[in-house]
ZAMARGU-4260 file (C-alpha; in steps of 0.2 Angstrom, whole numbers, plus 5000, padded with zeros to 4 digits):
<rodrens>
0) 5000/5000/5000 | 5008/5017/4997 | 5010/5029/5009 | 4998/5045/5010 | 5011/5058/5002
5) 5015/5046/4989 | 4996/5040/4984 | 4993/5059/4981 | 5006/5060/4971 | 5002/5046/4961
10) 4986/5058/4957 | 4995/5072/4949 | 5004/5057/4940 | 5021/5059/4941 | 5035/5061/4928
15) 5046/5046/4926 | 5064/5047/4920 | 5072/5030/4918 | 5090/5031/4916 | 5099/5015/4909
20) 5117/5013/4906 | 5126/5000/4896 | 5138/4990/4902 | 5142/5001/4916 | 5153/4991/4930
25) 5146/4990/4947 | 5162/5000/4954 | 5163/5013/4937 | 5153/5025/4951 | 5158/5036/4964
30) 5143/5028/4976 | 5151/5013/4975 | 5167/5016/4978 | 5175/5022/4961 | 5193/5035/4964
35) 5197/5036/4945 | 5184/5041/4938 | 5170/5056/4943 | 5152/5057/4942 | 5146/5070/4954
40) 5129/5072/4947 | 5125/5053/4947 | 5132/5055/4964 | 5120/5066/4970 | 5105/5059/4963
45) 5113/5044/4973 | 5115/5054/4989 | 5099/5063/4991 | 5088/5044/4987 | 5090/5027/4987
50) 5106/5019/4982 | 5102/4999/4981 | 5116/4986/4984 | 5104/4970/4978 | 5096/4979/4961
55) 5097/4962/4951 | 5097/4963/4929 | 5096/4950/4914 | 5115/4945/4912 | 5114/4954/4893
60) 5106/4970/4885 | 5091/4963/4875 | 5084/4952/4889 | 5087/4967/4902 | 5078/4976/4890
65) 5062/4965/4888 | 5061/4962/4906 | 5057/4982/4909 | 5046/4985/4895 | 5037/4968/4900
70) 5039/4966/4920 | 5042/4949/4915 | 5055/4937/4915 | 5063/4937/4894 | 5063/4917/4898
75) 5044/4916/4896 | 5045/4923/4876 | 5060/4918/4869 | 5072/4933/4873 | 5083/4924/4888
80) 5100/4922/4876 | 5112/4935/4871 | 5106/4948/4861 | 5096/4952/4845 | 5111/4951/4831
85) 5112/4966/4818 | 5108/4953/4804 | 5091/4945/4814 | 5073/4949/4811 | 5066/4944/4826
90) 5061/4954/4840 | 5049/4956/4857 | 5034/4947/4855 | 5020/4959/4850 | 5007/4951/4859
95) 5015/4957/4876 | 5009/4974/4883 | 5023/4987/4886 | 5028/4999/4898 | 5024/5013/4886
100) 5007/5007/4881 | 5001/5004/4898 | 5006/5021/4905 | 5001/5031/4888 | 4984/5023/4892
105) 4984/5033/4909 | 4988/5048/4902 | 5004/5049/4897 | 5017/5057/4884 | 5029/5043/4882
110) 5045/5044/4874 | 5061/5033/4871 | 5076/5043/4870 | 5093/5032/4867 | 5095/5014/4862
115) 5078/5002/4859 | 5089/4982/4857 | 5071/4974/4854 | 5069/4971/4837 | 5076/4983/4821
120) 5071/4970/4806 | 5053/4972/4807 | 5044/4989/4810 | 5031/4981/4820 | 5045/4980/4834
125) 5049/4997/4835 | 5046/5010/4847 | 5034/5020/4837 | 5026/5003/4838 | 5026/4998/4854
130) 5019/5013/4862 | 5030/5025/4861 | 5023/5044/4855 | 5043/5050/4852 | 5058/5041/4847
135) 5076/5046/4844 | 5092/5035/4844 | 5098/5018/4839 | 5087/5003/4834 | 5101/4988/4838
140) 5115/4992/4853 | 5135/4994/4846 | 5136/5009/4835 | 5150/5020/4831 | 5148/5035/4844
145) 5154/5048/4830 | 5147/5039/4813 | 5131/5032/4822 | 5132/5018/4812 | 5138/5000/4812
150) 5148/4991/4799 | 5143/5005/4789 | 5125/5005/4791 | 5117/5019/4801 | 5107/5014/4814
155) 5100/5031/4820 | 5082/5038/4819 | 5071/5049/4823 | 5054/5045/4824 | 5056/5029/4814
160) 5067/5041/4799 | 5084/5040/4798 | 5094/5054/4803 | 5110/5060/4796 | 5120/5071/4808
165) 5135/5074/4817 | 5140/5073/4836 | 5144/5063/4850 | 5131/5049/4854 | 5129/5055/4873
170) 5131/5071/4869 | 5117/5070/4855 | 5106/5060/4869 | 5106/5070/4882 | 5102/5086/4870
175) 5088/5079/4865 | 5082/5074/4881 | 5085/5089/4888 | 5075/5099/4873 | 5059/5087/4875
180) 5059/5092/4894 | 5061/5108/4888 | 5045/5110/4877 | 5034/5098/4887 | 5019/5101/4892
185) 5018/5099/4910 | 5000/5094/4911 | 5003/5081/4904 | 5013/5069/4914 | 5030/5063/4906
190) 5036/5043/4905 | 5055/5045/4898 | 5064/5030/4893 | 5083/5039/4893 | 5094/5023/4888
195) 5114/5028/4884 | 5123/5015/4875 | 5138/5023/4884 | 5151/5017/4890 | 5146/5001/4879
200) 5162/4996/4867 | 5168/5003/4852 | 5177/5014/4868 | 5175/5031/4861 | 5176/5047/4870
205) 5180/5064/4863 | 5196/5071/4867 | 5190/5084/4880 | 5185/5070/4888 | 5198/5058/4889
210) 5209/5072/4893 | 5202/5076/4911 | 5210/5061/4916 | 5228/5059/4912 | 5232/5051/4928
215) 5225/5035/4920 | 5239/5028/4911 | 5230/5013/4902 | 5224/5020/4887 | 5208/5009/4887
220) 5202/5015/4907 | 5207/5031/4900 | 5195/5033/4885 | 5181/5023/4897 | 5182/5037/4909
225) 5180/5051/4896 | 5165/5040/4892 | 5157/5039/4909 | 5162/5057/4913 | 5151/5061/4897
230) 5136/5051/4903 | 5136/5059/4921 | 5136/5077/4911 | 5120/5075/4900 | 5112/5065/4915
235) 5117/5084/4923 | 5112/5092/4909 | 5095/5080/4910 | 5090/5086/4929 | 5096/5104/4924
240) 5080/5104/4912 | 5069/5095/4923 | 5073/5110/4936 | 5072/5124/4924 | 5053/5118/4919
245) 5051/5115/4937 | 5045/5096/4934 | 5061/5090/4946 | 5048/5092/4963 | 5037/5077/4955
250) 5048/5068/4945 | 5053/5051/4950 | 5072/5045/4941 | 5079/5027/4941 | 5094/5024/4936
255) 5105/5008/4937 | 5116/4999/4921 | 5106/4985/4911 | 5122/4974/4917 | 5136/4973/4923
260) 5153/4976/4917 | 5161/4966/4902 | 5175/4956/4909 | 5178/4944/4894 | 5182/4951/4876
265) 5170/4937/4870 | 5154/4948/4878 | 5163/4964/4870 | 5154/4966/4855 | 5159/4963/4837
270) 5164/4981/4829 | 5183/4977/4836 | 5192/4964/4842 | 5194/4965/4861 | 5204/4950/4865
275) 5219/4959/4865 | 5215/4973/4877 | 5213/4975/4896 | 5193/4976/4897 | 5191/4994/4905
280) 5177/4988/4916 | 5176/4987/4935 | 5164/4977/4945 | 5171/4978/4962 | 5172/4961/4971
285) 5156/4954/4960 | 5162/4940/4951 | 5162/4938/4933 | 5152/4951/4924 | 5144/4956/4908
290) 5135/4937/4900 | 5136/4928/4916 | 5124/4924/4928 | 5135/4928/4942 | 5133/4942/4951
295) 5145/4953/4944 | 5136/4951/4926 | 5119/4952/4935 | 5119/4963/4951 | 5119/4983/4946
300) 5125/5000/4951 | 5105/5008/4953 | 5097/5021/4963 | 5081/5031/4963 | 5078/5050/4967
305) 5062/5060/4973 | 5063/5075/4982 | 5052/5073/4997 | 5046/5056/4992 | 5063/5045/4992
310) 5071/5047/5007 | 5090/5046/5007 | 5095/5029/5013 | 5103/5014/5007 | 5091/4999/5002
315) 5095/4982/5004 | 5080/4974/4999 | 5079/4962/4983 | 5075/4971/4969 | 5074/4965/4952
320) 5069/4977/4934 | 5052/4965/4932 | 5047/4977/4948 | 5051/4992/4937 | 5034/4989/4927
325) 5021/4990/4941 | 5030/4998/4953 | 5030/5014/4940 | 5009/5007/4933 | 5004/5010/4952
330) 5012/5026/4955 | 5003/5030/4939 | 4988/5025/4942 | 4987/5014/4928 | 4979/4998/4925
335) 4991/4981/4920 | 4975/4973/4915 | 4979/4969/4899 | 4996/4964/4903 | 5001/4945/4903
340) 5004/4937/4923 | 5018/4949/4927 | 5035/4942/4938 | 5036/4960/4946 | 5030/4966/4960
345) 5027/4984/4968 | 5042/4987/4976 | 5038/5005/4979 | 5039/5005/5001 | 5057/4997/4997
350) 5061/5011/4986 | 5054/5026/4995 | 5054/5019/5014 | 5068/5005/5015 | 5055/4993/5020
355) 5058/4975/5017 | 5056/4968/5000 | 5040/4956/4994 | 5053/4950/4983 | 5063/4933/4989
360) 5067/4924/4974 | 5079/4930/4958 | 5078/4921/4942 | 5094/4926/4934 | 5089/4919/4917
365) 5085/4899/4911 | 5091/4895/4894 | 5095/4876/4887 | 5112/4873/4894 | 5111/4886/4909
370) 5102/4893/4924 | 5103/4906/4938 | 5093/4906/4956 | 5092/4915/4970 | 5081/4912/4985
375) 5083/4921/5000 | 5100/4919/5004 | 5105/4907/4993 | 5108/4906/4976 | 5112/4888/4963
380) 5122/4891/4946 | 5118/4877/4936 | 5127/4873/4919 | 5118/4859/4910 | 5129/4858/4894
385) 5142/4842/4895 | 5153/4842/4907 | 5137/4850/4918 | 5138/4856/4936 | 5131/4866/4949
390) 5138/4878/4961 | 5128/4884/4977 | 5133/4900/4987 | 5125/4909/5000 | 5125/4926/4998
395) 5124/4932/5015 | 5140/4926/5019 | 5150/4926/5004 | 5142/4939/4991 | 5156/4939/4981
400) 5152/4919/4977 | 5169/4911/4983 | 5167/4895/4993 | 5155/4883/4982 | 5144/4874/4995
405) 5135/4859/4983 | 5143/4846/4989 | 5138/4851/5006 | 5123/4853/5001 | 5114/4841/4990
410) 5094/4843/4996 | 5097/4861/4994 | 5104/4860/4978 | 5088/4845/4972 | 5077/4859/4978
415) 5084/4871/4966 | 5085/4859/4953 | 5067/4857/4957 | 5060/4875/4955 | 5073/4878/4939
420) 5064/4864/4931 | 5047/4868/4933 | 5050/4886/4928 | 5058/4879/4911 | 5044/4868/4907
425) 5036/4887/4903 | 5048/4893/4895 | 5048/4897/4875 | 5063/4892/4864 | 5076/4906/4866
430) 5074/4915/4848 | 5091/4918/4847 | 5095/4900/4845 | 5081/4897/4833 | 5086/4912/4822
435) 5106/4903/4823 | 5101/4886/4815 | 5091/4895/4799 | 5109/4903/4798 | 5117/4887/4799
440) 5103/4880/4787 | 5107/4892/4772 | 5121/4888/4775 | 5122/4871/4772 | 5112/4874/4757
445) 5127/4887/4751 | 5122/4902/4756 | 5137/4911/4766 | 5134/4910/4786 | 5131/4927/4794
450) 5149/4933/4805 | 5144/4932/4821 | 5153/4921/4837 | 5139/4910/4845 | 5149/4901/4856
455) 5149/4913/4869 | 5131/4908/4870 | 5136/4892/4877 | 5150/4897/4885 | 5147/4908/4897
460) 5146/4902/4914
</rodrens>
């Protein structure tokens, strides 16, 4: 139930702003921690809200991605392996009813500023599509930060047009951002979906940038700073506007990464060869990171910021981004009627109040050959591809996943296996698999196969 300041709020309908980085480390902070590299306006967003140390993702973009459009698990329609490649036509079932249509149903002006990863092949995937009254930014996820395009195709649009101009992809975001703030209408409330594909590789930061940080002597970090540093100024330049059109007094902000940092060069992209670079990323004492269901590719740098409605507090509650969905519909005051059985829950007393969370159990993803679970304390990593194995942790007292306890524990781990299984028995075929053996299928009958490395797909712990 929300509290009585917020359920009047939820009246006037507040403005949402939901931040998302890409492939931002869990360390690449200051509120976690980071010396080298300053972000002192995500700081202070941090400092006067919620800064969450259990806010849990998909281990991948895409499946991030359709888990807060949906509130669902990306299991349950095909979206749970790696991402939607350049060359594929598939995209996020159509059937299942987005963010963006249920809060444009309750009033809303809804806009996607930034990267969309849920489909490019097809219109009927797009934002414009899907909900969305305003769209500017990339349809796929690795673009060229100066060209905007990949492999010499541009990928950047406006309104489902292509557009043709020259800057800095952050910079470029957070402009337009900035302007729609600027020229909105605030009787109307405002639901904007501000997703950077900074720092996400090629690295590329102007010079001005990379300059403000010659104490960093490896080239890579280096350029990855400038990146970050560029991010936290348009997410400056974002809450400037809000201020200026005096919005910022109702206007509830998230932000958090859609997963951790990349620590292996095969989860880097495919615009450049990364295995011979040191992988500019930090995820603190998280293991693993971007692709693996561990918890440094899965547990996120994330906080939320309302004046007078957040208070400023540390949460350490479970949160996961299905929440995101009716956690923002109830503030809203919109109805998820037509949405299919949602995994989320309202999490909004953990946000705001620090209370304890309704949520107990994470599913880090299920695919064929791999699964993640989390309940309570305890958490099973099960790789089902030959030579299979589990590995039990509990996170209480070992959060940075250490001492495997299995073998200690073999009901625990049957109990798991139990729960992993019966989830799977409703889960749809991942789509990026499906799509790979059409590939493979022209193949064979001589047609050439598409360039891209699958065996990260199975290879990822």
């Amino acid at each position: 139930m929300l509290i009585g300041s917020v359920a009047q709020a939820a009246d006037n309908k507040p403005n949402i702003v939901h931040i998302v980085a890409d492939d931002l480390g869990w360390k690449d902070v200051g509120f976690n921690g980071c010396t080298d590299i300053k972000t002192p306006n995500i700081d202070a967003l941090a400092a006067g809200g919620a800064k969450f140390t259990q806010f849990y993702v998909q281990p991948m973009c895409t499946p991030t991605r359709a888990a807060l459009m949906t509130g669902r698990y990306p299991f349950r329609y095909g979206l749970q392996t790696m991402v939607i490649p350049s060359v594929s036509g598939y995209g996020l079932d159509t059937n299942e009813w987005l963010m963006p249509q249920c809060l444009k149903e309750a009033g809303y002006k809804t806009a996607i500023i930034g990267k969309w990863h849920l489909g490019h092949g097809d219109k009927k995937y797009w934002p414009k599509q899907r909900g969305f009254d305003y769209q500017y930014g990339a349809m796929i996820g690795e673009l060229d930060y100066f060209t905007h395009d990949e492999h010499g195709v541009l990928d950047w649009f406006r309104d489902n047009e292509p557009v043709k101009e020259e800057g800095y992809t952050t910079t470029l975001i957070g402009k337009d951002a900035a302007k729609l703030i600027e020229g909105h209408d605030i009787a109307t409330p405002l639901y904007l979906y501000l997703t950077f594909n900074a720092p996400h590789t090629p690295y590329q930061a102007p010079k001005e940038y990379e300059d403000r940080y010659p104490n960093i002597k490896d080239p890579t970090r280096r350029t990855y700073a400038g990146m970050v540093a560029c991010l936290d100024d348009e997410i400056g330049r974002v809450v400037a506007a809000l201020d200026k059109k005096k919005m910022r007094e109702n206007t509830l902000i998230v932000f958090h990464s859609d997963n951790g940092g990349t620590r292996s060069a095969k989860m880097a992209g495919v615009m450049a060869d990364m295995s011979k670079v040191k992988l500019p990323c930090d995820n603190g004492p998280y293991k693993e990171g971007k692709g693996t269901v561990y918890e440094g590719g899965t547990r996120v740098c994330a906080l939320a910021n309302w004046p007078g409605k957040i208070k400023a507090q540390t949460v350490d509650g479970l949160i996961h981004a299905v929440d995101l969905y009716p956690t923002f519909a109830s503030l809203a005051g919109a109805s998820t009627a037509k949405c299919k059985p949602l995994d989320g829950v309202n999490i909004w007393d953990t946000i705001a109040q620090g209370k304890s969370s309704p949520r107990s159990e994470i599913v880090y993803n299920i695919e064929p050959f791999r699964a993640g679970l989390r309940q309570g304390d305890w958490k099973l990593v099960w790789r089902a591809s030959l030579p299979s194995s589990v590995e039990l942790y509990n996170l209480a007292q070992d959060p940075y996943e250490q001492k495997d306890l299995a073998a200690a524990n073999p009901e625990k781990v049957a109990v798991f296996q139990q729960r992993l299984n019966a989830l799977s028995k409703d889960a749809a075929k991942p789509l990026f698999l499906v799509d790979q053996f059409k590939v493979v299928k022209r193949n064979l009958q001589g047609e050439p196969i598409l360039p891209i490395d699958e065996e990260a797909a199975v290879e990822a712990p």
